[in-house]
N, C-alpha and C positions, 0 to 999 in steps of 0.2 A: 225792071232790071234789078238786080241783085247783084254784089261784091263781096266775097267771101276772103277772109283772108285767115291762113293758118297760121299757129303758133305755137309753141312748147317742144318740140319735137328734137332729138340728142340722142346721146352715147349712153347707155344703160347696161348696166351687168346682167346678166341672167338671174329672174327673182325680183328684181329692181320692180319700182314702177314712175310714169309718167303723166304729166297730166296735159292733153291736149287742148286748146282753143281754138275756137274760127268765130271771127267779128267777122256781124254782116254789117250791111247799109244799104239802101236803097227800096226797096218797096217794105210795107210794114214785117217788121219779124214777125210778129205771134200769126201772119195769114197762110203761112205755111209748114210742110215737114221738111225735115233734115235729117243727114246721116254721113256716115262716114263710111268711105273705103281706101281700100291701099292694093298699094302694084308692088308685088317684090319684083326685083329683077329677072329679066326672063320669064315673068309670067303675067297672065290676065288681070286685070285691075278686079279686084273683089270686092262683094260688101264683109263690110264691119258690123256697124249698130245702124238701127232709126229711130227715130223721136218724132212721133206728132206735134202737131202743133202749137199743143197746150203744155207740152209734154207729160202727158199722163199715161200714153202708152208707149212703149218701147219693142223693140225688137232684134235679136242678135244672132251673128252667127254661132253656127255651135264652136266654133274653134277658140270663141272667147267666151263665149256664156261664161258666169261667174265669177273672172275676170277683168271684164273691159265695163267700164259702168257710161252711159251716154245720159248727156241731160243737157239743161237748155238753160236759161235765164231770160225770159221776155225782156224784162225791163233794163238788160242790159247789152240787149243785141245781140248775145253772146251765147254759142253750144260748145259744150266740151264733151273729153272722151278719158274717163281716170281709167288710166292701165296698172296695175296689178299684176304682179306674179310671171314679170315678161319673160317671155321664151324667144331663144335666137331666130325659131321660126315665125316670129312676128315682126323681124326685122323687115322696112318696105317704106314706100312714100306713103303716108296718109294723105289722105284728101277728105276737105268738109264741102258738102254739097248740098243745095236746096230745090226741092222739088215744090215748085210753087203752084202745079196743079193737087196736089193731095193736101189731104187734113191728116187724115192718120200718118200709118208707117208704111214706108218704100221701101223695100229691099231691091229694086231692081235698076241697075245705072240709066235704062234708056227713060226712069220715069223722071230723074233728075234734069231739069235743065239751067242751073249753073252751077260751077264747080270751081274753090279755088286752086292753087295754085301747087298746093301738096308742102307736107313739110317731112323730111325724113327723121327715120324712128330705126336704130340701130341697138341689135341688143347682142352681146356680146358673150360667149360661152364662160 
């Protein structure tokens, strides 16, 4: 079992940036990958970023590439997601999500199976 819980997530002007969390607990952190995605309204839950497990490799979609930076912390349970340069269309719930069958990177939702609880990310013209 895994517990994800998100955090960081506000009101930001266009250009702004934010820096996301998700604290896990329950099976070892470093045994598996993580990633993020987000639902705007009215639309399908997307990926964002993944991190292996080590976090040495990463993966993004192109809508953030060079923007959205993903990483981890072993030792403190803890994946984040520093946004950069936000744009109104990144406005949406995030979600931090653990795929405890992979080592590497997930990009795909059904390879996740726990997911917290989403925190919204509004970015403002």
């Amino acid at each position: 079992q895994v517990h994800l819980v998100e955090s960081g997530g506000g009101l930001v002007q266009a250009g702004g940036s934010l820096r996301l969390s998700c604290a896990a607990s329950g099976r070892t952190f470093s045994s598996y990958a993580l990633g993020w995605f987000r639902q705007a309204p009215g639309k399908e839950r997307e990926f964002v970023a993944a991190v292996s497990w080590t976090g040495g490799s990463t993966h993004y979609a192109g809508s953030v590439k060079g923007r959205f930076t993903i990483s981890r912390d072993n030792a403190r349970n803890t994946m984040y997601l520093q946004m950069i340069g936000l744009k109104p269309e990144d406005t949406a719930v995030y979600y931090c999500a653990a795929a405890t069958g992979v080592i590497t990177t997930a990009t795909m939702s059904w390879e996740y199976d726990y997911w917290g609880q989403g925190t919204q990310v509004t970015v403002s013209s």
